[in-house]
PDB file of N, CA, C and O in Angstrom:
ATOM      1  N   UNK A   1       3.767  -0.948  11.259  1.00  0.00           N
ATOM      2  CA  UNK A   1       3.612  -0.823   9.834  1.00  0.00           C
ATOM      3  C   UNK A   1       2.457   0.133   9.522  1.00  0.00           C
ATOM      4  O   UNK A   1       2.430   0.988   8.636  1.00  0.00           O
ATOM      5  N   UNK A   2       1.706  -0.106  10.229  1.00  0.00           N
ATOM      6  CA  UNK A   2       0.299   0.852   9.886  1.00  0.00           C
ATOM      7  C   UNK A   2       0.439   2.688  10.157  1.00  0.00           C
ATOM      8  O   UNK A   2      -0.108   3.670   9.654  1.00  0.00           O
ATOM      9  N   UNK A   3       1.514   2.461  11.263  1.00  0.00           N
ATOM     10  CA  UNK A   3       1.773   3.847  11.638  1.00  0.00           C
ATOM     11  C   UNK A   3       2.455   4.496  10.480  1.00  0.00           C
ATOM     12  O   UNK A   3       1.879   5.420   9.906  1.00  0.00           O
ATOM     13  N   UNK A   4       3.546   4.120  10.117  1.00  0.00           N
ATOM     14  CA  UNK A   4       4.550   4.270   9.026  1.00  0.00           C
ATOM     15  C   UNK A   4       3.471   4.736   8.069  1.00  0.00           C
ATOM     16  O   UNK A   4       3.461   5.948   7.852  1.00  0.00           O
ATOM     17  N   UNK A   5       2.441   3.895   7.376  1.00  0.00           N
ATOM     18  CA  UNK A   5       1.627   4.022   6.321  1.00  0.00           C
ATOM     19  C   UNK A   5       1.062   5.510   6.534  1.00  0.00           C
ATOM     20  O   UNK A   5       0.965   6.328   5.619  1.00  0.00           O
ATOM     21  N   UNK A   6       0.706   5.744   7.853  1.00  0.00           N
ATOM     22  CA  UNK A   6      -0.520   7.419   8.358  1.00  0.00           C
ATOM     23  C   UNK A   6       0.606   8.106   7.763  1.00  0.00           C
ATOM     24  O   UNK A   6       0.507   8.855   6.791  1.00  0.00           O
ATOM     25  N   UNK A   7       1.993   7.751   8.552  1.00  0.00           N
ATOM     26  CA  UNK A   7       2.754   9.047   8.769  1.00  0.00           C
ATOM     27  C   UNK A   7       3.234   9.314   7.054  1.00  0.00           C
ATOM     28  O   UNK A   7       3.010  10.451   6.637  1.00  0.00           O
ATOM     29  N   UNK A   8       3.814   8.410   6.166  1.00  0.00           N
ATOM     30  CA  UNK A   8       3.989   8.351   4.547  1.00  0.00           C
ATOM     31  C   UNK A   8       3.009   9.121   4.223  1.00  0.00           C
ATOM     32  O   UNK A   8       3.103  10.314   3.935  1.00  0.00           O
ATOM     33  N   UNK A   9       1.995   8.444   4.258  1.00  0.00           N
ATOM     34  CA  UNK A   9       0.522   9.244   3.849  1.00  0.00           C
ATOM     35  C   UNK A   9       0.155  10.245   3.313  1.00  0.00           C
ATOM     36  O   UNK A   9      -0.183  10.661   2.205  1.00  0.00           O
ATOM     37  N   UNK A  10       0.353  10.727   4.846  1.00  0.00           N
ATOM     38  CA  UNK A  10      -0.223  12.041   5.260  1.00  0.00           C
ATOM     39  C   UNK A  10       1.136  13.025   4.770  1.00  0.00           C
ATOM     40  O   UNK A  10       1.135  14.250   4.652  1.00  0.00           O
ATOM     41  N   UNK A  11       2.231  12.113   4.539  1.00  0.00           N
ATOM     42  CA  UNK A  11       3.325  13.368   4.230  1.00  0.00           C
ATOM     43  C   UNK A  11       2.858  13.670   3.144  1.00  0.00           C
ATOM     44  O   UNK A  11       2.001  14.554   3.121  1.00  0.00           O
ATOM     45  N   UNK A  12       3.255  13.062   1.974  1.00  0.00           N
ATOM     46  CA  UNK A  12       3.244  12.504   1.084  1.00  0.00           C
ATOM     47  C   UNK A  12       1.473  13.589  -0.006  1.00  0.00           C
ATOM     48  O   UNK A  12       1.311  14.055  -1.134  1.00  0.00           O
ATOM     49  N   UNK A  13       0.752  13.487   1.076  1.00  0.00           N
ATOM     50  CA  UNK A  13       0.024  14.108   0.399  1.00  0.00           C
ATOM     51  C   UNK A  13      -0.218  15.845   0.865  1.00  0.00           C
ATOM     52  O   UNK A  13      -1.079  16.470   0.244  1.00  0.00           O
ATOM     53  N   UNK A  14       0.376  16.371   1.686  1.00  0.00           N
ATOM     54  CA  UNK A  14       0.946  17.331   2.534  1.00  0.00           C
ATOM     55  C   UNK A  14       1.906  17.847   1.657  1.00  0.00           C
ATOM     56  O   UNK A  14       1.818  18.976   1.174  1.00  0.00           O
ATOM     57  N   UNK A  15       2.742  17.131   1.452  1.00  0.00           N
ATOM     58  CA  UNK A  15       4.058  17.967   1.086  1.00  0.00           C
ATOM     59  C   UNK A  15       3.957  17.930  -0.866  1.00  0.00           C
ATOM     60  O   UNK A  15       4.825  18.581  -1.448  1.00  0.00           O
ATOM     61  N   UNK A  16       3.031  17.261  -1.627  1.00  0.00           N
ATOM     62  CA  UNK A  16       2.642  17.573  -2.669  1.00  0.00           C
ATOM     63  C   UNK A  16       1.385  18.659  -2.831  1.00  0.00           C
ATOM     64  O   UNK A  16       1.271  19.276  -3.889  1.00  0.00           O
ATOM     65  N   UNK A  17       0.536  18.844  -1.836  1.00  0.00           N
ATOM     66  CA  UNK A  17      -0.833  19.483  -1.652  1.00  0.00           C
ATOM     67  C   UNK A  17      -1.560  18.596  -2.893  1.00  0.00           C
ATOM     68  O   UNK A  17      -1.682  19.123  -3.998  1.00  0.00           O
ATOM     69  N   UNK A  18      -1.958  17.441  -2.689  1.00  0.00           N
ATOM     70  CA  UNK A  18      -2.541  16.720  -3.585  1.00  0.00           C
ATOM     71  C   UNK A  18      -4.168  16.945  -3.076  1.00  0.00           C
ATOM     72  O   UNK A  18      -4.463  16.949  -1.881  1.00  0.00           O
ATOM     73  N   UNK A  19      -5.158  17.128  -4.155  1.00  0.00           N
ATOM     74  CA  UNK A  19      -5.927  17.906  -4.092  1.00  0.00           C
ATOM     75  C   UNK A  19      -7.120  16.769  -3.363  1.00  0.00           C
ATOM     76  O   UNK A  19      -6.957  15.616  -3.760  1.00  0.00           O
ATOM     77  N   UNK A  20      -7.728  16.871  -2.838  1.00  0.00           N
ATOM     78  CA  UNK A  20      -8.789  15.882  -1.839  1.00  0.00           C
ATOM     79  C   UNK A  20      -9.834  15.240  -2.556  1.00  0.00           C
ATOM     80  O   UNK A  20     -10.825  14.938  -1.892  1.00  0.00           O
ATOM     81  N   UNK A  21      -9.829  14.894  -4.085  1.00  0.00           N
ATOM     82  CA  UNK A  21     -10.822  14.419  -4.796  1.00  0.00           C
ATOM     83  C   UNK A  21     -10.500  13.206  -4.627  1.00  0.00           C
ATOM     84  O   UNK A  21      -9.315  12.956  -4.405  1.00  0.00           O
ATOM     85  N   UNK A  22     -11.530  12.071  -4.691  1.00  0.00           N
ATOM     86  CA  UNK A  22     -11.568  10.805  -4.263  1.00  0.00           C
ATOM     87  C   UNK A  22     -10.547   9.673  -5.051  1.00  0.00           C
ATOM     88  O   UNK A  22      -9.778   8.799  -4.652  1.00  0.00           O
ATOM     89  N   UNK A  23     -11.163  10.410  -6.996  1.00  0.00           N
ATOM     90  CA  UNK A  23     -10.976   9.767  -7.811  1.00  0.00           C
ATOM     91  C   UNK A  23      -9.184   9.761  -7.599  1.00  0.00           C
ATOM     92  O   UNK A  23      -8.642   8.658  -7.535  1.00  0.00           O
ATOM     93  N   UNK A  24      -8.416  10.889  -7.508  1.00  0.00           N
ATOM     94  CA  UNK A  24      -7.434  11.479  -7.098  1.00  0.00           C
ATOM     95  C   UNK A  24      -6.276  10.558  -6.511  1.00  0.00           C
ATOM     96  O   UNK A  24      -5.325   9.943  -6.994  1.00  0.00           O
ATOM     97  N   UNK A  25      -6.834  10.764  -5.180  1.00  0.00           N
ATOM     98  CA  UNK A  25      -6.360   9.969  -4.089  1.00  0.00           C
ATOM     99  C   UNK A  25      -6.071   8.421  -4.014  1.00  0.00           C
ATOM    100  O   UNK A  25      -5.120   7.891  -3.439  1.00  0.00           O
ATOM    101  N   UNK A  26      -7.216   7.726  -4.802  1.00  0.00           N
ATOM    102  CA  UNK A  26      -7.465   6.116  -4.612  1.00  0.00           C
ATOM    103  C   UNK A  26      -6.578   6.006  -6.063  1.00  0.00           C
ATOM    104  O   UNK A  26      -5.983   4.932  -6.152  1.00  0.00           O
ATOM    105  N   UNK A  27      -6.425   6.737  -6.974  1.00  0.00           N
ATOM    106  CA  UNK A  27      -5.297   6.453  -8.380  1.00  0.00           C
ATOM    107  C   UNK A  27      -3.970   6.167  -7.725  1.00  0.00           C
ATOM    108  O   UNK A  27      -3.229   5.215  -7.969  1.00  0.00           O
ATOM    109  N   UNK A  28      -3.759   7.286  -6.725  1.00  0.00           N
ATOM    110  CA  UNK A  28      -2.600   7.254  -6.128  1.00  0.00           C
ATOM    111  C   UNK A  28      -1.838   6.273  -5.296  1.00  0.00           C
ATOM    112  O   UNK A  28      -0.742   5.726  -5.413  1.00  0.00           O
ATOM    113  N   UNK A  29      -2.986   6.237  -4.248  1.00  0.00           N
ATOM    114  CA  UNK A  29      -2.983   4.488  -3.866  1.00  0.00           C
ATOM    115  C   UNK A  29      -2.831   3.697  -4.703  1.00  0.00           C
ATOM    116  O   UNK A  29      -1.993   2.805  -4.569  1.00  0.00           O
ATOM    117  N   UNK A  30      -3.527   3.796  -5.691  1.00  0.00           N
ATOM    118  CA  UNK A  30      -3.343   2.174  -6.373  1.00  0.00           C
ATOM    119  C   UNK A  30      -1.869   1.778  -6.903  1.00  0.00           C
ATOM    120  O   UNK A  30      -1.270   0.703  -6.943  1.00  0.00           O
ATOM    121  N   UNK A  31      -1.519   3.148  -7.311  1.00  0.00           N
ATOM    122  CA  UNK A  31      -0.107   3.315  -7.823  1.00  0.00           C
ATOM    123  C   UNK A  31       0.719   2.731  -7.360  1.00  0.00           C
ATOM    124  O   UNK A  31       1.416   1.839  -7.844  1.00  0.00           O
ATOM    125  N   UNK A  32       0.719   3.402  -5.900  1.00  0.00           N
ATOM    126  CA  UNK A  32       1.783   3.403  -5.038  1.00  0.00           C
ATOM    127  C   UNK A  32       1.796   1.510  -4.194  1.00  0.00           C
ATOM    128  O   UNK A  32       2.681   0.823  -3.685  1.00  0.00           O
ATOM    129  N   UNK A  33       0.285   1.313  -4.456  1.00  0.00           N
ATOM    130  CA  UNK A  33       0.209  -0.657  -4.617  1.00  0.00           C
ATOM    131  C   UNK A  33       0.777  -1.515  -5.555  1.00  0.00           C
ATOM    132  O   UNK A  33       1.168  -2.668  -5.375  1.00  0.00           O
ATOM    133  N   UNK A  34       0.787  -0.969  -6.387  1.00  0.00           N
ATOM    134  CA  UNK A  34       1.662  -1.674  -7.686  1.00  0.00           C
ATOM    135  C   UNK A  34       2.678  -1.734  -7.722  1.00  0.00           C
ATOM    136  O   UNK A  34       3.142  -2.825  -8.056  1.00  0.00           O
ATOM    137  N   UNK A  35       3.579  -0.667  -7.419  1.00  0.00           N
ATOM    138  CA  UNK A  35       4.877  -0.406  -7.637  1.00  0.00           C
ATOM    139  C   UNK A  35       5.187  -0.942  -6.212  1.00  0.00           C
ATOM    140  O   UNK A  35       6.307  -1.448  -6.143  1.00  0.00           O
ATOM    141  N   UNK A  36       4.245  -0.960  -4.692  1.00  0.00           N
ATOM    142  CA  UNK A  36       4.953  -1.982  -4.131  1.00  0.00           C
ATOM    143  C   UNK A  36       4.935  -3.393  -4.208  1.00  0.00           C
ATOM    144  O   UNK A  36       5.755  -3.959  -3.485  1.00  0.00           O
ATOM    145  N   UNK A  37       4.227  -4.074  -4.884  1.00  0.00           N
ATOM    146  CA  UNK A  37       3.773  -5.430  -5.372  1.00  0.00           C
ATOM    147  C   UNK A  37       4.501  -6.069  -6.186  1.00  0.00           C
ATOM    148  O   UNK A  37       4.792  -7.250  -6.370  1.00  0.00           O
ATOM    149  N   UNK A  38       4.846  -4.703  -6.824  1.00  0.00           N
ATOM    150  CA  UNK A  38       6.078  -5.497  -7.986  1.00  0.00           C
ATOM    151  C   UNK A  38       7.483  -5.580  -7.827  1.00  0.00           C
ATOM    152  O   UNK A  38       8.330  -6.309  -8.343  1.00  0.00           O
ATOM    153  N   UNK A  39       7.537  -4.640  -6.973  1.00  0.00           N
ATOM    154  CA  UNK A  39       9.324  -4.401  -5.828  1.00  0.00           C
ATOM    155  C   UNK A  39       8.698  -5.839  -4.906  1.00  0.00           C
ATOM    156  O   UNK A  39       8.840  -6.924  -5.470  1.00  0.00           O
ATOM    157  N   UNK A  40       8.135  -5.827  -3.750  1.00  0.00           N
ATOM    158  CA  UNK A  40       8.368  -7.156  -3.166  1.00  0.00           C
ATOM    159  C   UNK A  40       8.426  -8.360  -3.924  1.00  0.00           C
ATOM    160  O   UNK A  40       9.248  -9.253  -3.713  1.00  0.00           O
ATOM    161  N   UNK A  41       7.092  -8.390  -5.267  1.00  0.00           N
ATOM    162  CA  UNK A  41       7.073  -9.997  -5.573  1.00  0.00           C
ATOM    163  C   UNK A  41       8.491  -9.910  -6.716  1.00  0.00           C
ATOM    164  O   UNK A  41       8.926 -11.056  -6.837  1.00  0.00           O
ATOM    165  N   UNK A  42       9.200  -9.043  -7.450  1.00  0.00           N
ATOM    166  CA  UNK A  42      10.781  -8.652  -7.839  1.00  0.00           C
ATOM    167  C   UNK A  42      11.726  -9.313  -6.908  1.00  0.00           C
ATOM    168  O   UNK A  42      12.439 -10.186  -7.402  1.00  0.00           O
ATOM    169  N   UNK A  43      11.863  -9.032  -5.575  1.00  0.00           N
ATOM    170  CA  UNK A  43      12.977  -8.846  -4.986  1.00  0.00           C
ATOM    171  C   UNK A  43      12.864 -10.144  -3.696  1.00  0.00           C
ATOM    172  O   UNK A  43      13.628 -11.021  -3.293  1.00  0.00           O
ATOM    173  N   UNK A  44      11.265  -9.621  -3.299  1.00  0.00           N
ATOM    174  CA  UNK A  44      11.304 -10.897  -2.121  1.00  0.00           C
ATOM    175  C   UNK A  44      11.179 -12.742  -2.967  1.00  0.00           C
ATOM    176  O   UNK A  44      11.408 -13.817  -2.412  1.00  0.00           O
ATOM    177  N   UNK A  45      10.811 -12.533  -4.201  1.00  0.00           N
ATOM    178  CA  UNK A  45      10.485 -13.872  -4.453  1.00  0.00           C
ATOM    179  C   UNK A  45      12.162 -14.278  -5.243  1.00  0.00           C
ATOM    180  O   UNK A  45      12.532 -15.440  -5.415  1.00  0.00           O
ATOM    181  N   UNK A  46      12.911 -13.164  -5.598  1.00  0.00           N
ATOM    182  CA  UNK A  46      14.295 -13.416  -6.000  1.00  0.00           C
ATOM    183  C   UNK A  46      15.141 -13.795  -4.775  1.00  0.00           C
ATOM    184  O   UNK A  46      15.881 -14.706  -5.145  1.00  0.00           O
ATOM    185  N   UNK A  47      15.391 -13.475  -3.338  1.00  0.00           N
ATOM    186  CA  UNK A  47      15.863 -13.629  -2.790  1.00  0.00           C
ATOM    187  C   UNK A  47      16.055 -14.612  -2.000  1.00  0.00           C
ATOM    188  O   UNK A  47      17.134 -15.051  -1.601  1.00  0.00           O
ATOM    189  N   UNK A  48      14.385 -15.180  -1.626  1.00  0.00           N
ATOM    190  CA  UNK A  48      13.944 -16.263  -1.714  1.00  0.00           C
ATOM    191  C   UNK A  48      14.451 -17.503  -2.145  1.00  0.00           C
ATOM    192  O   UNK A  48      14.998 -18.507  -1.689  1.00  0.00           O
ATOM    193  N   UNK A  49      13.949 -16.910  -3.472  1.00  0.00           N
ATOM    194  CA  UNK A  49      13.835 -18.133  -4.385  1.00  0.00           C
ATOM    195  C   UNK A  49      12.861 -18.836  -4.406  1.00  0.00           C
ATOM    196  O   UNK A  49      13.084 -20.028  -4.195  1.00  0.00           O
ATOM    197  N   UNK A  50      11.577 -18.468  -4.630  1.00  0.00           N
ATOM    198  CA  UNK A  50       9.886 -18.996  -4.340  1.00  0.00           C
ATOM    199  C   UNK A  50       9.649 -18.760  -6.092  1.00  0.00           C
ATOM    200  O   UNK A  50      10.394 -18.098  -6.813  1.00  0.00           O
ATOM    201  N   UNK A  51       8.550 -19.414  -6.471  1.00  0.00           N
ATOM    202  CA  UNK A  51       7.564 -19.153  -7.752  1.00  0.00           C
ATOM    203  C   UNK A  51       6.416 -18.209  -6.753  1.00  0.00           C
ATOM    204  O   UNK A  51       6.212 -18.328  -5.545  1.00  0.00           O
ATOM    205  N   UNK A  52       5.963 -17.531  -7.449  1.00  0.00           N
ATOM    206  CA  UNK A  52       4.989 -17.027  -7.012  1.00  0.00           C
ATOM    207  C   UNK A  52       3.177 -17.967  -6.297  1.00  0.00           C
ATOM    208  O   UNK A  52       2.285 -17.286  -5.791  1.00  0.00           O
ATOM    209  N   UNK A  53       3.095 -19.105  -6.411  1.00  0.00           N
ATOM    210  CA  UNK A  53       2.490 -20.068  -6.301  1.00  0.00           C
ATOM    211  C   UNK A  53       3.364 -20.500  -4.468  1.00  0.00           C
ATOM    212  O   UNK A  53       2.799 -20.452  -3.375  1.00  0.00           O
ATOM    213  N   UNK A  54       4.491 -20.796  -4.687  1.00  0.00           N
ATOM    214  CA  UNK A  54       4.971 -21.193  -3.752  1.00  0.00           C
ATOM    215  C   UNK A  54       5.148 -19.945  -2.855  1.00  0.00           C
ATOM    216  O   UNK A  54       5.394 -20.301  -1.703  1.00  0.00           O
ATOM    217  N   UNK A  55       5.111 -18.738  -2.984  1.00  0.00           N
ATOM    218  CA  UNK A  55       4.764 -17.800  -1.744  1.00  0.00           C
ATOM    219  C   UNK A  55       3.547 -17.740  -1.186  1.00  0.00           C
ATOM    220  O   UNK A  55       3.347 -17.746   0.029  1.00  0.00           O
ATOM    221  N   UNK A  56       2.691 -17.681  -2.053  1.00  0.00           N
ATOM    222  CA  UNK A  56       1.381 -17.612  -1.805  1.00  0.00           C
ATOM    223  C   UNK A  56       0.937 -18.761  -1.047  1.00  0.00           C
ATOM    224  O   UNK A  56      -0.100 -18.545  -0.419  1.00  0.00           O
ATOM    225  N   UNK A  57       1.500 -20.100  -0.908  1.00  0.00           N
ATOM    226  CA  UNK A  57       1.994 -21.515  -0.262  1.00  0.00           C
ATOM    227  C   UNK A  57       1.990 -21.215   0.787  1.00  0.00           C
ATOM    228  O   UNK A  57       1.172 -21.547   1.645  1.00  0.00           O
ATOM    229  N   UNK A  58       2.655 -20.722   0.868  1.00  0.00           N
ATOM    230  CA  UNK A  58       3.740 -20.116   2.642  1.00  0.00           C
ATOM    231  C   UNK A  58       2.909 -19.701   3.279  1.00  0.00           C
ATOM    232  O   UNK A  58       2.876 -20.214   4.398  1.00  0.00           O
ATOM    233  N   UNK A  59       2.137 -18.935   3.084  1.00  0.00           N
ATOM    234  CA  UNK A  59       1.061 -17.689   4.081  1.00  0.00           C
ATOM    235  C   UNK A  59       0.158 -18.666   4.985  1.00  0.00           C
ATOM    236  O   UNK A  59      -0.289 -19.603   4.323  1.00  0.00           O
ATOM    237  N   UNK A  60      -0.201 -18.672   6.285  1.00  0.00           N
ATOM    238  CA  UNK A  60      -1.159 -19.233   6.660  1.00  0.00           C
ATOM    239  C   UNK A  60      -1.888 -18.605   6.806  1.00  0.00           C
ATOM    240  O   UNK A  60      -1.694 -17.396   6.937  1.00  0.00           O
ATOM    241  N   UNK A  61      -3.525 -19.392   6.864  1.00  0.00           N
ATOM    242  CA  UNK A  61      -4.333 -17.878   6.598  1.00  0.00           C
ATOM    243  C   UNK A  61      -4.501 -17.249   7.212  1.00  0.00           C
ATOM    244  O   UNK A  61      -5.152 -16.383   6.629  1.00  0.00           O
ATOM    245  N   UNK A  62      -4.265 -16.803   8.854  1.00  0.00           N
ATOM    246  CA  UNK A  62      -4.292 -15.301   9.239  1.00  0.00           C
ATOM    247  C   UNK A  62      -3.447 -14.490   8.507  1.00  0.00           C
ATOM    248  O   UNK A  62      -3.800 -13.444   7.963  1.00  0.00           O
ATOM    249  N   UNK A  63      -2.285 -14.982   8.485  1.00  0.00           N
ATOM    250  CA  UNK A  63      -1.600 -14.238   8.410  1.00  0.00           C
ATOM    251  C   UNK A  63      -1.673 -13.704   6.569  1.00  0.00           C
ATOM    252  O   UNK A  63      -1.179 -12.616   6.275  1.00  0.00           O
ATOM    253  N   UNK A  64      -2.207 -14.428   5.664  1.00  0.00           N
ATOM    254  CA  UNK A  64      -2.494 -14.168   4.352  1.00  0.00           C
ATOM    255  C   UNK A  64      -3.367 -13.177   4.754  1.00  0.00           C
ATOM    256  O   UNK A  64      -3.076 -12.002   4.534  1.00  0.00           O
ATOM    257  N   UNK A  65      -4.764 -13.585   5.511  1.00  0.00           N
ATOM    258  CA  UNK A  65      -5.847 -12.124   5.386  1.00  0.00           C
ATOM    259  C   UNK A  65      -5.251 -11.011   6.019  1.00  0.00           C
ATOM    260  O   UNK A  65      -5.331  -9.890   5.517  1.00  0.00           O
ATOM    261  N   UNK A  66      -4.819 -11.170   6.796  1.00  0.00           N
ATOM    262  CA  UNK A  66      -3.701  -9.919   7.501  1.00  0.00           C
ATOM    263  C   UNK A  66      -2.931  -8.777   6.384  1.00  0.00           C
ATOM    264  O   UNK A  66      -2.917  -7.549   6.467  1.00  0.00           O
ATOM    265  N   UNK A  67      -2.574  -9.291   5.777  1.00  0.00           N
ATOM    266  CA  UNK A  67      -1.571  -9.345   4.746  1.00  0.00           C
ATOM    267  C   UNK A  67      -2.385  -8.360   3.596  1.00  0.00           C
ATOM    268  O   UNK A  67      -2.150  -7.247   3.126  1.00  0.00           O
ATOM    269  N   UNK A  68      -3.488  -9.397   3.397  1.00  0.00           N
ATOM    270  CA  UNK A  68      -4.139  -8.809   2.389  1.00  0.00           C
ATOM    271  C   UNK A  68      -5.253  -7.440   2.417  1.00  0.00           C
ATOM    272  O   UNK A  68      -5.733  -6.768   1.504  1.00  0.00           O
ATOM    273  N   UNK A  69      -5.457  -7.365   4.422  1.00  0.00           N
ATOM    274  CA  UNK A  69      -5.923  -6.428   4.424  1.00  0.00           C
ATOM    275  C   UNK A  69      -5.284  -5.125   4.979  1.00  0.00           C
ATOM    276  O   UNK A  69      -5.896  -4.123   5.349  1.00  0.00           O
ATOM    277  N   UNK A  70      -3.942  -5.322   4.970  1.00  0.00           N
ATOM    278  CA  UNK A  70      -2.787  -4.582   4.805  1.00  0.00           C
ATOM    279  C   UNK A  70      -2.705  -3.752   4.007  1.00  0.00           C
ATOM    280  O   UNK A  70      -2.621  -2.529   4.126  1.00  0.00           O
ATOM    281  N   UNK A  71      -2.740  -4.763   2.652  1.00  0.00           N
ATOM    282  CA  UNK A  71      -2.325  -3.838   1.312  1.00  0.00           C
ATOM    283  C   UNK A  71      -3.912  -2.823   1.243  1.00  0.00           C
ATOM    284  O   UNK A  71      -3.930  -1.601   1.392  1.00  0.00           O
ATOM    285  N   UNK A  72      -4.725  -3.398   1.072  1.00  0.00           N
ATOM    286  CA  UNK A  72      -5.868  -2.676   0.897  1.00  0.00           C
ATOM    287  C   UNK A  72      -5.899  -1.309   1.582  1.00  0.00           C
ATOM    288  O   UNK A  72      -6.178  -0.197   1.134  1.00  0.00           O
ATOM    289  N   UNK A  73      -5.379  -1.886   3.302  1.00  0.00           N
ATOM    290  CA  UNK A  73      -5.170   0.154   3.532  1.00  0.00           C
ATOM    291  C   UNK A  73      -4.082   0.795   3.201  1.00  0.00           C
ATOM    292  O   UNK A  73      -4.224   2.014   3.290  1.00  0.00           O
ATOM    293  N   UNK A  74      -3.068   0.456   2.860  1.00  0.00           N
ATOM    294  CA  UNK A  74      -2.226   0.948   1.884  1.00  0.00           C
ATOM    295  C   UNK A  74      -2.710   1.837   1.012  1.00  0.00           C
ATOM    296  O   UNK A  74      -2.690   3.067   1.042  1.00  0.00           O
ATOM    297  N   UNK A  75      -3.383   0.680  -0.187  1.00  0.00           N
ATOM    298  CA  UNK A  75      -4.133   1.441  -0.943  1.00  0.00           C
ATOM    299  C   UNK A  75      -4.704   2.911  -0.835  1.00  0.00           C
ATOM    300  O   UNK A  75      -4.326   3.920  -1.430  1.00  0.00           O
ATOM    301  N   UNK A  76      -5.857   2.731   0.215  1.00  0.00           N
ATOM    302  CA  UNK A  76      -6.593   3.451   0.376  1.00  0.00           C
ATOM    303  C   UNK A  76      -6.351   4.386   1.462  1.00  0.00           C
ATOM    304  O   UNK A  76      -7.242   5.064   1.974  1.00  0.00           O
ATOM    305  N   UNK A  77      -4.988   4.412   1.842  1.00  0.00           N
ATOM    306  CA  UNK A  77      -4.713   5.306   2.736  1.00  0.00           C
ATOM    307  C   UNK A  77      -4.084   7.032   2.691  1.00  0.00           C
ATOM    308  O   UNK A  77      -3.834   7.841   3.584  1.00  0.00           O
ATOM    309  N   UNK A  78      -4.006   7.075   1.400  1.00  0.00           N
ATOM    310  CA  UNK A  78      -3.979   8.852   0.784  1.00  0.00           C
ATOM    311  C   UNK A  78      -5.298   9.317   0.835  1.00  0.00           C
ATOM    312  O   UNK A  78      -5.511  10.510   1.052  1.00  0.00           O
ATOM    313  N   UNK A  79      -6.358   8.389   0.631  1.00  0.00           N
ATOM    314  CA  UNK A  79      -7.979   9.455   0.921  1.00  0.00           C
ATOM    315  C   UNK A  79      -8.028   9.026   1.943  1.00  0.00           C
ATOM    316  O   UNK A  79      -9.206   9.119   2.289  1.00  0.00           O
ATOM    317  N   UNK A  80      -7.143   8.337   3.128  1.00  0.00           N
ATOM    318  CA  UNK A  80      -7.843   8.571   4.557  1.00  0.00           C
ATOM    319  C   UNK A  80      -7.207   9.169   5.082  1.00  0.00           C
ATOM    320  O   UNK A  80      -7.632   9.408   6.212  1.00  0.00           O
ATOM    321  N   UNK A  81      -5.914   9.785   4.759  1.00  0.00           N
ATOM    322  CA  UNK A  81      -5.086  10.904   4.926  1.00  0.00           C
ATOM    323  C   UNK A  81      -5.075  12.129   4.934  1.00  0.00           C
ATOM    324  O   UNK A  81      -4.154  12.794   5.407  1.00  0.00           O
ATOM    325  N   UNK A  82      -6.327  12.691   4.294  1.00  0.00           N
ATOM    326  CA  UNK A  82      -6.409  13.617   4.457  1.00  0.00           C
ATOM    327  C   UNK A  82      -7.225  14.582   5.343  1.00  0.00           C
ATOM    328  O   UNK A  82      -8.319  14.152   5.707  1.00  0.00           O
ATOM    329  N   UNK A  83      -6.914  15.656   5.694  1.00  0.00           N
ATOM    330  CA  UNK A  83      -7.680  16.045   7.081  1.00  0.00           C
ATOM    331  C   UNK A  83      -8.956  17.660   6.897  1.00  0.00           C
ATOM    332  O   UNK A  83      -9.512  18.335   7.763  1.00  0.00           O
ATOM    333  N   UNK A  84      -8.987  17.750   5.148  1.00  0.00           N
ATOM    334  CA  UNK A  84     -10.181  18.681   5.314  1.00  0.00           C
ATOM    335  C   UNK A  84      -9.095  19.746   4.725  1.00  0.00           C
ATOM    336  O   UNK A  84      -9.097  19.976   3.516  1.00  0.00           O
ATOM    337  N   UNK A  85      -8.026  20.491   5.723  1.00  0.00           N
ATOM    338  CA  UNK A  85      -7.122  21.389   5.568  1.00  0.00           C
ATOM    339  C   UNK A  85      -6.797  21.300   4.157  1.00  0.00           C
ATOM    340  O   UNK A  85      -7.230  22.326   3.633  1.00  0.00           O
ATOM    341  N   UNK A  86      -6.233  20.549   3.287  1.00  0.00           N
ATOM    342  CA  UNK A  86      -5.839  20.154   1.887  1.00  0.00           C
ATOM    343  C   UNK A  86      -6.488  20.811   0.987  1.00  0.00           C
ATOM    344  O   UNK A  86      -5.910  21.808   0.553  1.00  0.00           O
ATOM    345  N   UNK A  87      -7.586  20.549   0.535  1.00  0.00           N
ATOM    346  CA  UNK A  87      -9.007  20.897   0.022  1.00  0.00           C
ATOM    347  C   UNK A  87      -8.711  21.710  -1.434  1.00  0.00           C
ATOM    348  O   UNK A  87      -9.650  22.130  -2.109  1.00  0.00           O
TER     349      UNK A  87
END
């Protein structure tokens, strides 16, 4: 999963030439956190069939902090994507 995230990334900000400012980059992330947050808790809690209470239930906590520090490099993984070259 983490690989997937570099390789998205780094496309992603490559193949737009999105410009290397911080403020920039971490908007983008956040974006691109939301819109997956709201597709999984949409689709995984429909398929399911969980309340959102009752997913959050489910997680044990490695695997919740895991999880949660997942999304965070998600987030923040278009400003760690970039390699200088961009600029």
């Amino acid at each position: 999963m983490l690989a997937m995230m570099v390789v998205a990334a780094r496309w992603v900000v490559h193949r737009w030439k999105i410009p290397a400012a911080v403020s920039l980059r971490l908007t983008m992330g956040l974006l691109a956190l939301g819109l997956l947050l709201l597709t999984e808790f949409t689709f995984v809690l429909w398929i399911r069939g969980l309340t959102l209470r009752e997913y959050r239930a489910s997680r044990d906590p490695v695997s919740g902090a895991v999880y949660l520090l997942s999304l965070g490099l998600f987030a923040i993984m278009p400003l760690l994507a970039g390699t200088g070259k961009d600029s």
